[in-house]
N, C-alpha and C positions, 0 to 999 in steps of 0.2 A: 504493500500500500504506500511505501515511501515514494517511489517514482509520481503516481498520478498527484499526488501532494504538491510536489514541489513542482510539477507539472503546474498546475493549477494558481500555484505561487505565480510562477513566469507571468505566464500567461494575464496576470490580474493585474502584475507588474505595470508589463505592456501595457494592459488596456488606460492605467493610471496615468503615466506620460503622454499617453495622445491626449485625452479627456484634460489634461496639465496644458499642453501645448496649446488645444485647443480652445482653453481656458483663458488664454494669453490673451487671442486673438477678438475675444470679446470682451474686452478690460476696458477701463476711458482711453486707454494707448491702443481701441483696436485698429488691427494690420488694415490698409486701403492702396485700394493701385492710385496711384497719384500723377501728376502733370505740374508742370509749371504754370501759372495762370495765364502767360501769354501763347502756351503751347496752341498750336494751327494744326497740329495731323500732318506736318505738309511733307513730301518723300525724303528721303536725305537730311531730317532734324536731328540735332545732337543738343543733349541732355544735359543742366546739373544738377545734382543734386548733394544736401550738405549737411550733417546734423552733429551740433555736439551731445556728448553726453556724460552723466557722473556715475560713476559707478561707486559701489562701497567697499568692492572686495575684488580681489583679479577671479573671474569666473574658471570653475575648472572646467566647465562644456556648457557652448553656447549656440547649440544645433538650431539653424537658420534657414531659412525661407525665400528665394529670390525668384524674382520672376521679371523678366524685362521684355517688351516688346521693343528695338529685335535683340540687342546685344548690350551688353554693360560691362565695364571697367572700375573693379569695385578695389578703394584705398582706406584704409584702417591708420591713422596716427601714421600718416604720409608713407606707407608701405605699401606698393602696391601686391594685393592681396587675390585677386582674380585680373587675369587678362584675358578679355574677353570671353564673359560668359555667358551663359544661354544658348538658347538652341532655337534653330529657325523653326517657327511653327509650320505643322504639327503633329501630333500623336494620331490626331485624324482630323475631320476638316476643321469640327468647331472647336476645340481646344487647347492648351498650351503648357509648354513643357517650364518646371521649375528647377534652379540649382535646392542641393540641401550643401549646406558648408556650417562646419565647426568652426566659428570665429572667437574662440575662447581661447588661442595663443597669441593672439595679434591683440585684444584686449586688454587697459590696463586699471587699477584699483587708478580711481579717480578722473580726471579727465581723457575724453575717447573724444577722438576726431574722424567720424564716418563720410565717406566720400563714396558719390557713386557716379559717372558718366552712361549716359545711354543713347543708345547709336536705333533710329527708328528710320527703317529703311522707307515704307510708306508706300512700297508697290508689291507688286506679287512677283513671282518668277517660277521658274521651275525646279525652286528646291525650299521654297518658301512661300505658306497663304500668309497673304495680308492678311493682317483683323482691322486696318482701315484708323485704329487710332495706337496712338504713343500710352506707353505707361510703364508704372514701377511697381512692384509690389515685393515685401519685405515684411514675415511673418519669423517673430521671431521668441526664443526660450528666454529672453531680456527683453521683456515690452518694451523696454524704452529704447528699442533698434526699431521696432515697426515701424512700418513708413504710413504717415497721415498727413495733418494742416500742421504739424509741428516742425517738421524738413523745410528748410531754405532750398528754393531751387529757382533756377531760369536756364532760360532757350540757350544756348552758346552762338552768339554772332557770326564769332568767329568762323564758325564752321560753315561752309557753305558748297555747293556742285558746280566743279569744275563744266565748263562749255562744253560743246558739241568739238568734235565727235564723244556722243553718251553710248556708254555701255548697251550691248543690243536686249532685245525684253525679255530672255532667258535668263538674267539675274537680278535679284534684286538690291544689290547694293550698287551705289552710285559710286561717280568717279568724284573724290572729296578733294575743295579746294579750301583751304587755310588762309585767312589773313588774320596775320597774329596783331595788325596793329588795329582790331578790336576784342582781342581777346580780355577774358574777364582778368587772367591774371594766377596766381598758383590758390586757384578758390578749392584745391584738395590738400592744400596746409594746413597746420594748426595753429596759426597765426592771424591766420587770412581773416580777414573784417569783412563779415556777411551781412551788415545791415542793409546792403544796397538789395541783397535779395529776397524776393518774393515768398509768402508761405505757399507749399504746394497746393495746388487745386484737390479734393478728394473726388474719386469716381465710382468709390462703391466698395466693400467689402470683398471676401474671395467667391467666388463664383459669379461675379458680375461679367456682363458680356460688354465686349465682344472676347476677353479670354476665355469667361468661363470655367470647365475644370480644371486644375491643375495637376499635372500630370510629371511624378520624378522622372529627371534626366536618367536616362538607361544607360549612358554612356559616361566617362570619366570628362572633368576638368581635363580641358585643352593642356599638352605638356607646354610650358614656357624654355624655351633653351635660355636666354638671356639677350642681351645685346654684345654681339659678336664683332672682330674684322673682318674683313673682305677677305677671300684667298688672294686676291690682287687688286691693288688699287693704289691709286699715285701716291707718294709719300706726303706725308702733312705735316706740320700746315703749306698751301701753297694759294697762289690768287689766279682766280678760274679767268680764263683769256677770253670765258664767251663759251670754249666748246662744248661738247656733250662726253660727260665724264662716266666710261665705262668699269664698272666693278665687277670682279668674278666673283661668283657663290663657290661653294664646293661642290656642290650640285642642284640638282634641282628642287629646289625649295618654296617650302610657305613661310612668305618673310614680313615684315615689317620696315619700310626704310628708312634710316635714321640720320639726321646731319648734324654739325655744330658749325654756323657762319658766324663773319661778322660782317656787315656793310648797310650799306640807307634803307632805308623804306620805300616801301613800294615795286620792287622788283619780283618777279615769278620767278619760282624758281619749280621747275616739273621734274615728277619722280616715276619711273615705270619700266617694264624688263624685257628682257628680250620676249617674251611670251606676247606682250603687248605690239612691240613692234614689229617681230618678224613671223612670227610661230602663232597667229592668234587663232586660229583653226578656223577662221570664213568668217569670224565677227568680232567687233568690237568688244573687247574686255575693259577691264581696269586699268587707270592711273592715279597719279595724287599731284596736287599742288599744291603751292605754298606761295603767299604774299609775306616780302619781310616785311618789318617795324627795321626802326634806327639799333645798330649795334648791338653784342652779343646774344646769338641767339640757337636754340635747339628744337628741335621738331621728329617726332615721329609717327609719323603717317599711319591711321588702327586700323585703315581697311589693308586687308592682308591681298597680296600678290603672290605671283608663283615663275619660276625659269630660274637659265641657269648665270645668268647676267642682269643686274641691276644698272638702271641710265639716269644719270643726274643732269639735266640739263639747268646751271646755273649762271647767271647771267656775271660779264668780265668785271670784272674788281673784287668782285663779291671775295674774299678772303675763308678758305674751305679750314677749319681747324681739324674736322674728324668728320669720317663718313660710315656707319655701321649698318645695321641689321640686325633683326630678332625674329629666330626662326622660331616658330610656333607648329605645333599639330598635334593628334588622335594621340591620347596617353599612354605608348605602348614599347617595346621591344624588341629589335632584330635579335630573338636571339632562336630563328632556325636559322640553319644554314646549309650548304652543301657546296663540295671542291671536287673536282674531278681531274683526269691525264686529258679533258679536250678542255681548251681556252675558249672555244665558243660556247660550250655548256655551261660555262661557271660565270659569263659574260651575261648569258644568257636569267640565269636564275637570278642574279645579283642586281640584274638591270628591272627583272620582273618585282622585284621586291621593295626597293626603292619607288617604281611607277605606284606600286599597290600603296603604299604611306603615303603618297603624295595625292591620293587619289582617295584619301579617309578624312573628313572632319565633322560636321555634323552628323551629315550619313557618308554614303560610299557616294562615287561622285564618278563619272564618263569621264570628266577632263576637268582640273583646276581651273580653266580661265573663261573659257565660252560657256558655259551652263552649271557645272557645278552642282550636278540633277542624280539624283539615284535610280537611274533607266537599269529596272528590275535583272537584265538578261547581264547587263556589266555585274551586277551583286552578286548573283548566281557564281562567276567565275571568280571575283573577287574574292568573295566568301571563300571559297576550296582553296585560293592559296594564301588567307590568312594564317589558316590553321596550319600551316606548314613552315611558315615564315615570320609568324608574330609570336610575342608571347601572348598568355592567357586574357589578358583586359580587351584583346582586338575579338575576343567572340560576343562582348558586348554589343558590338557594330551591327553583327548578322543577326543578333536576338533584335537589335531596332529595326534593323530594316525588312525582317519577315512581320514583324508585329506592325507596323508604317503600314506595308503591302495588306492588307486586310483588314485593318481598320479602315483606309480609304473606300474599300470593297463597294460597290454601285448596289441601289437597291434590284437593278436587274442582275445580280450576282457578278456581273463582270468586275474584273484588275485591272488597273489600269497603271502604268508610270511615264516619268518617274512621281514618285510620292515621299512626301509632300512634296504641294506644288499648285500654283492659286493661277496661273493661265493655261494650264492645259490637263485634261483628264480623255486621252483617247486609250483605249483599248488594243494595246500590242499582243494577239493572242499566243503568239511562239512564247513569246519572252515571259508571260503569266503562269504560262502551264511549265517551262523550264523550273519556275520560281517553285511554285505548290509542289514539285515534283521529285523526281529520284537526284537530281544534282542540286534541288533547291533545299526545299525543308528536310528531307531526308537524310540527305547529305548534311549537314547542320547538325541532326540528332545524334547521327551515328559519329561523329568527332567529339561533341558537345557531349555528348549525352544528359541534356538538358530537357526531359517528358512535358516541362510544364508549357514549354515553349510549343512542342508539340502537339499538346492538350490545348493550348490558345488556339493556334494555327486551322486544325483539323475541320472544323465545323465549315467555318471559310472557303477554307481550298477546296471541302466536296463540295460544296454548292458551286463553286467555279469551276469544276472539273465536269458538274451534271449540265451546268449553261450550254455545253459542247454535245451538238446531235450529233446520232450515228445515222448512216443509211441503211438500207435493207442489209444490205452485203456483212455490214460490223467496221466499216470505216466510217469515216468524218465526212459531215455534209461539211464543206469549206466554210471556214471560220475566216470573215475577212477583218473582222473587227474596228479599230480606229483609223488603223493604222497598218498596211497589209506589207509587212514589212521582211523579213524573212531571215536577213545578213545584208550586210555591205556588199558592193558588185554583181554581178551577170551570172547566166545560167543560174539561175535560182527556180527549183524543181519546187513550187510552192507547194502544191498541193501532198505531196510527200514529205517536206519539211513539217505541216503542220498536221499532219499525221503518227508522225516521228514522236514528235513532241509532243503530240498525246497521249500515244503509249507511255511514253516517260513519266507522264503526269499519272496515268494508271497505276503502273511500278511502283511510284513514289506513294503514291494514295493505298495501295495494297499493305506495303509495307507495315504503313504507318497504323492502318487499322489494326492489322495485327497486332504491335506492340501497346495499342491502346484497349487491347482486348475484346475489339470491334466487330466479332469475327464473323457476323452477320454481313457486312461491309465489304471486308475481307475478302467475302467468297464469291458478293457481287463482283469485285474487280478481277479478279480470280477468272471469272469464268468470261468476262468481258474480254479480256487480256488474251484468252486461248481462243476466242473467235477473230478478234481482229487479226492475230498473228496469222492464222491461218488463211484469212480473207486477205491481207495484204500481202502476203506471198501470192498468191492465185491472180493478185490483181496486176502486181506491179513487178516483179520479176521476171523478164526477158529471157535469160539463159545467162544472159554476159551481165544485166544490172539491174538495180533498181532502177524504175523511169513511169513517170506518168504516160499513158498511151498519147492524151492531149499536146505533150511537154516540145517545144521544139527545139531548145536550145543544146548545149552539148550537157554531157553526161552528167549530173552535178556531186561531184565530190563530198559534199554535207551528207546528201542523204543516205549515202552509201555507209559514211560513218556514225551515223544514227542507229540504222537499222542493225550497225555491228552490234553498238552501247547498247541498244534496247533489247536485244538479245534474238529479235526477231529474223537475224541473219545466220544461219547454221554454218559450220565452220566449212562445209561441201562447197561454200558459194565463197571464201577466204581469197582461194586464188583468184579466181576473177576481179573479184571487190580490190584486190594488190592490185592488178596490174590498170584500175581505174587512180589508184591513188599514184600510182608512176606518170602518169600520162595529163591528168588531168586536176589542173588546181585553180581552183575555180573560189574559194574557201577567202573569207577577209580573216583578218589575223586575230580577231575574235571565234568565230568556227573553227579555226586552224586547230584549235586547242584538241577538239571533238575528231579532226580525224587523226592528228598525234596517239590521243588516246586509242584511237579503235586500232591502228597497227599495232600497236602493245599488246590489246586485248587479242588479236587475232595471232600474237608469237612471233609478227614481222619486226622485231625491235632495231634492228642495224637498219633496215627499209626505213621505219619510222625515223631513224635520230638521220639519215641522210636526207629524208626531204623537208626536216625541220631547219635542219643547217640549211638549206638551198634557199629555202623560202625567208627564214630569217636573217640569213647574214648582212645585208644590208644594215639593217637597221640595227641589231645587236652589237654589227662589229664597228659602224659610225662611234670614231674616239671622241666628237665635238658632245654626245649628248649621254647622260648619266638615265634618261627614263626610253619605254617602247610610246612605237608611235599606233596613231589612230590608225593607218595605213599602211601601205608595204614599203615607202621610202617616202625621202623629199625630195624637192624641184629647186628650184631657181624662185619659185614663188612660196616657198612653205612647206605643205604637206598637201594640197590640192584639198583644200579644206574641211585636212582633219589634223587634227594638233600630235604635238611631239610627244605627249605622257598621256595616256591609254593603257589604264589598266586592263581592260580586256583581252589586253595583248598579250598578258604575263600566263595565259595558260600552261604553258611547257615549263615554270617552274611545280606547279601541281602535281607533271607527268613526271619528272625528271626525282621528287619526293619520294611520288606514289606507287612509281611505274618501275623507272628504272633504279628506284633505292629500295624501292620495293615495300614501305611501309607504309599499313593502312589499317584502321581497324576494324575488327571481324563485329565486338559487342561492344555498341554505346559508348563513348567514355573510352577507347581503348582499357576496357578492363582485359580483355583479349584482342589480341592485332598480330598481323602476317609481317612477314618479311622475307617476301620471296623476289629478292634482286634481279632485274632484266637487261643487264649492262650491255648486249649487247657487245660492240666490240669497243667499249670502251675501255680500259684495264684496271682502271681506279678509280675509287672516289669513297668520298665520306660525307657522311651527313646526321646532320639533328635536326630530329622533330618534336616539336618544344609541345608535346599533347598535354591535354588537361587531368594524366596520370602521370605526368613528370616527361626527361628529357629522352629519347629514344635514339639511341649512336649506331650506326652502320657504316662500316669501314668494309670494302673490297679491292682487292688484290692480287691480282690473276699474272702469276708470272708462268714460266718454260715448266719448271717439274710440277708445281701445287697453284692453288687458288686457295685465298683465307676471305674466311668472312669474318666480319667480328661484330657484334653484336650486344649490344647493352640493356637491359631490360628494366623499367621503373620500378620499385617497392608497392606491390598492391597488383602488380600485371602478370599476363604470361603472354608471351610472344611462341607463335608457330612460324618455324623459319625451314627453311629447304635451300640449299645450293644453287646458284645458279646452274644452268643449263651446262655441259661440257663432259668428257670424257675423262671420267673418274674408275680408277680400280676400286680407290676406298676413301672413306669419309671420317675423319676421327672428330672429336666433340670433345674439347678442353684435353687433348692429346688422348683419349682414347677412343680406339676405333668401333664405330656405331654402326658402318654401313660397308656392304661391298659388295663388286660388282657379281660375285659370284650368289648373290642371296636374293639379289632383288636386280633386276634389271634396272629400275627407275630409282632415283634417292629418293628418300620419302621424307614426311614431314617430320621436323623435331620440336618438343613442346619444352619452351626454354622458360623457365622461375625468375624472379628478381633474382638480377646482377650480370656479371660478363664471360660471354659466350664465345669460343672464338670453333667457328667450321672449317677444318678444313682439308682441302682434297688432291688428294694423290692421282697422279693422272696416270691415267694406262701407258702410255710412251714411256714414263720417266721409272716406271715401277719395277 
């Protein structure tokens, strides 16, 4: 009886502190979303807001409440304490996402000096709805931090939107211009004389609209690096002649640009990167400007940019003391990895993993500079190579963006992205059922091993999987949706791609019910699953391909490798399916990934890693750029309007994890996972996989007499591991011998415990 007691304790605990919290928030200090009184709604306004306060004792936890329409930059006793936080709405259409922050180490016994800027973007885009007005809200376990008519606040002058050319209407943050010679002054001091401003306006307690409910951030506080140098830049101090002052990054980065001048007032000075000027992918993005005041001065620009070169165009005399940056992004860790005997593989996976961090911040994002959108079918592929590339906090990202993806959900049950997103909601049907499906949510569980996210998801994605009729036959009446879209480039076998990807969504949907113990569900997809199979064999196999009879373009590459993934292709139709994939590449460097994968699955792995080298090397072995591109190279003009950093691109680090390191897990959570290595003719390589049961190390080594594997297993796991492929007399296992050729014709599997394993094998030649 002791357990359900102190059960019961907790639990009364808990319920005490919210009923406490919530207690706060209707005190005469209760919390209110607030405005400045001269606040207009208008796009592009920037916020202050100010408040001192007395405390009697340094608090030891002072669990906080923010919520800013769209961003805020929050200072505690002139420290700054959040750099940029919040999150673009939303959770789903009508509400709005909050920070929770401990500000009980940044507090001190007696006077507090709270500081907050807010950045209200004032349009919609496609990774952001507007809710149409500005506000702050600030619920807090120290009533006297609430934000109400008590806070000093006003509009900032200063801040104002840079000219035309404006950012194009896929984002919603504007290009910010600064003139510091109306600025208010360091009104985030503790010194600072606030009687000039204004008490804030109140708009309503929590739940008032246009935010409504409020909903915890799912994801981490932005990491802050700091304020950084240049990896090259002209020595300083020196006095600008007039030209345009180029700075190197170390790579391609989410930055902040930062200067220290001295010279007169009134001169512009403009800030923006190579992304802006040369790399913009077919639209206008982001810049920043700045008007000086008279003598010494510092400026750093909060709308964030991205490339791999910063441009200071400052005008001659102007006196440069210091030029910096502060790279900002998603709170996470490089620490998979993978090295190999090819330099293009390890270019390759190093290149894909940087695009992918540079391609994460509120949510997952197509490209840093033109949209900045989570188009559901990039997440899909993003997702698979977090988990192989990040540590543990980057699966936060995929629990937001599956939970985004259905919430949004239409009452006619369609998905639509990217989500959030307040000008556009068309129906991309590939990319939806991709999402609900065996590479989306599924794939998600089986890393994650996360049920609850699964149990969210479920109800959603069948009702979007049933939106999709079948014909008599057991195929798909053609889904054209919003947006009939299929991949990037030519010979696009639609009506087979979007068949493809239905089975996938089956697969995925079967799976799921299973494990949710759905098995009523289960059996419907079950049996759905074994007549389409059968029907789209009958329908759409040739002798030599899959191919719509209607279809007139050439063969198309995608769906060839679909039908391998979906399993719908028996290994009888292999050769064929090979010498389509030799011949014919039709695939944008987003599908690439899908037919990488199906030579793998099919045992072509030297085939597979040679026409990923062909198709990739361009742009992986290009030394000028650290991210992949949206396309298969660049021109003279760009990327023919698709940008240089394109996660979607990064698929063949997943395959090169999964495939050719060979590890993956068999149950949820890697509580069990394979490690069946497909190196091909590659001769070496190592890798970690940073799973959510610890770090997973694979080392191979295939010399003249032996091949070793070696292998590392978490505490809490068991790994089934097999030799790669090769002609082996005998196989010994921590030096003694397990296997040989005389017993078993095949190696078989070995079931390895926590700790390190090393396989390895004796070749018939050297024996």
């Amino acid at each position: 009886m002791i357990k359900p007691i102190r059960s019961g304790i907790i639990v009364l605990c808990m319920l005490c502190q919210a009923f406490c919290f919530r207690a706060a928030a209707q005190s005469t200090e209760a919390a209110q979303w607030i405005v400045p009184s001269t606040s207009k709604d208008e796009p592009n306004s920037w916020l202050a807001y100010r408040k001192v306060v007395s405390l009697s004792e340094k608090p030891t936890q002072t669990i906080t409440k923010i919520a800013a329409d769209s961003k805020y930059w929050l200072w505690i006793n002139e420290k700054l304490v959040v750099f940029e936080g919040g999150l673009k709405r939303g959770p789903d259409p009508d509400n709005t996402y909050y920070d929770e922050i401990n500000l009980a180490p940044y507090l001190l016994k007696g006077k507090n000096t709270i500081a907050v800027l807010v950045w209200y973007f004032g349009k919609e885009g496609f990774s952001h709805k507007s809710s149409g007005k500005a506000g702050l809200y600030i619920e807090s376990q120290a009533p006297s931090l609430n934000s109400n008519k008590t806070w000093k606040t006003e509009q900032l002058k200063a801040y104002q939107t840079a000219a035309a050319p404006v950012p194009n209407y896929r984002l919603p943050e504007s290009s910010i211009l600064y003139d510091a010679s109306k600025e208010l002054g360091n009104w985030q001091g503790r010194e600072f004389n606030d009687t000039s401003m204004q008490p804030a306006r109140e708009l309503g307690t929590y739940g008032t609209s246009p935010w409504n409910k409020l909903v915890k951030r799912p994801i981490p506080l932005f990491k802050d690096f700091g304020l950084k140098n240049y990896t090259k830049a002209p020595k300083m101090p020196f006095v600008s002649k007039g030209d345009t002052i180029v700075c190197n990054l170390p790579y391609n980065a989410q930055i902040t640009p930062y200067f220290k001048i001295e010279g007169a007032a009134g001169q512009k000075i403009t800030m923006y990167t190579d992304n802006y000027l040369l790399f913009l992918g077919g639209e206008v993005n982001l810049r920043a400007e700045y008007i000086t005041k008279d003598g010494i001065q510092e400026y750093e620009s909060l709308g964030w940019i991205n490339g791999h070169k910063a441009y200071y165009v400052i005008p001659k005399g102007v006196k440069v003391t210091a030029l910096k940056y502060r790279e900002t992004g998603y709170d996470t860790e490089f620490s998979g990895s993978f090295t190999s005997s090819s330099a293009f593989l390890n270019k390759l996976w190093h290149k894909a993993q940087r695009t992918l961090y540079l391609n994460m911040r509120d949510s997952y994002m197509d490209c840093p500079e033109r949209e900045r959108a989570q188009w559901t079918a990039d997440a899909v592929n993003e997702s698979g190579q977090a988990f192989y590339a990040l540590s543990k906090s980057s699966t936060a990202m995929s629990r937001k963006w599956l939970h985004e993806l259905v919430a949004w959900q239409k009452k006619d049950s369609s998905l639509f992205s990217p989500s959030p997103a307040g000008n556009w909601d068309k129906e991309l049907p590939d990319q939806s059922m991709a999402s609900v499906g065996y590479y989306g949510l599924w794939n998600y569980y089986l890393h994650s091993g996360d049920k609850q996210t699964l149990k969210d998801v479920y109800d959603a994605a069948k009702r979007y999987v049933a939106a999709w009729k079948l014909n008599e036959k057991g195929t798909i009446i053609f889904r054209p949706g919003g947006w009939t879209w299929g991949d990037w480039g030519d010979n696009r076998d639609m009506l087979l791609l979007y068949n493809l990807w239905y089975y996938m969504g089956l697969k995925g949907m079967q799976l799921t019910a299973d494990e949710l113990g759905k098995s009523t569900d289960a059996e419907y997809y079950r049996q759905l699953m074994q007549r389409f199979k059968t029907s789209f064999n009958a329908q759409f196999w040739n002798g030599n391909s899959y191919r719509d009879p209607d279809y007139k373009g050439k063969t198309d590459d995608r769906t060839q490798a679909l039908a391998v993934l979906a399993d719908v292709a028996d290994a009888e139709k292999y050769p064929a399916i090979l010498k389509i994939f030799q011949t014919e590449e039709h695939a944008s460097p987003y599908m690439e990934k899908y037919v990488f994968e199906a030579m793998f699955a099919m045992g072509y792995e030297k085939e597979a890693l040679a026409r990923h080298e062909k198709r990739f090397t361009p742009m992986v072995m290009n030394s000028k750029f650290t991210t992949l591109f949206e396309v298969w190279n660049i021109d003279s003009n760009g990327v023919g309007g698709g940008t240089i950093n394109h996660a979607w691109s990064g698929g063949g680090l997943t395959i090169l994890s999964q495939y050719l390191s060979g590890v993956s897990p068999i149950t949820p959570g890697y509580k069990q996972f394979s490690v069946k290595p497909q190196p091909g003719d590659v001769s070496s390589f190592k890798t970690l996989v940073p799973s959510v049961a610890g770090d997973i190390k694979v080392s191979w080594n295939n010399q003249v007499a032996s091949a070793t594997l070696e292998v590392t297993v978490p505490k809490g796991t068991e790994a089934m591991a097999t030799m790669p492929k090769g002609s082996y007399d005998h196989i010994l296992l921590n030096s003694k011998k397990v296997w040989s050729k005389q017993d078993n014709g095949k190696p078989q599997m070995f079931r390895l415990t926590a700790g390190s394993w090393t396989l390895k094998g004796i070749k018939i030649s050297n024996y």
